[in-house]
Residue, then its C-alpha position, 0 to 999 in steps of 0.5 A: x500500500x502506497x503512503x498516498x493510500x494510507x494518508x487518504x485512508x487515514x483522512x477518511x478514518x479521522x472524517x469519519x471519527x468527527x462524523x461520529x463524535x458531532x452525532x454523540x453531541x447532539x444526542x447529549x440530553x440538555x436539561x430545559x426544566x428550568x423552574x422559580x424557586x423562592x427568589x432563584x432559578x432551578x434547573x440552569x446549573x443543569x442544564x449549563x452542565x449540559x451545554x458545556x458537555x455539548x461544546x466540548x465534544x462540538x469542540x472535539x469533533x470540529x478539531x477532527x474535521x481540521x486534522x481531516x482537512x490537513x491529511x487530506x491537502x497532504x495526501x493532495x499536495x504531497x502526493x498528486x495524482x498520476 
C-alpha cells in the first residue's frame, strides 16, 4: 500500500471519527426544566452542565474535521495524482 493510500485512508478514518463524535453531541440530553424557586432559578446549573458537555465534544469533533482537512491537502499536495 502506497503512503498516498494510507494518508487518504487515514483522512477518511479521522472524517469519519468527527462524523461520529458531532452525532454523540447532539444526542447529549440538555436539561430545559428550568423552574422559580423562592427568589432563584432551578434547573440552569443543569442544564449549563449540559451545554458545556455539548461544546466540548462540538469542540472535539470540529478539531477532527481540521486534522481531516490537513491529511487530506497532504495526501493532495504531497502526493498528486498520476
Amino acid at each position: 500500500m502506497t503512503l498516498h493510500k494510507i494518508i487518504s485512508w487515514l483522512y477518511v478514518a479521522v472524517a469519519l471519527s468527527a462524523a461520529g463524535l458531532w452525532f454523540y453531541a447532539s444526542i447529549i440530553q440538555v436539561p430545559t426544566d428550568i423552574q422559580s424557586g423562592y427568589g432563584s432559578l432551578v434547573g440552569v446549573e443543569e442544564m449549563s452542565a449540559g451545554f458545556k458537555k455539548q461544546g466540548f465534544w462540538n469542540a472535539a469533533a470540529a478539531a477532527m474535521t481540521g486534522v481531516a482537512v490537513l491529511l487530506e491537502l497532504v495526501a493532495a499536495k504531497a502526493f498528486p495524482p498520476e
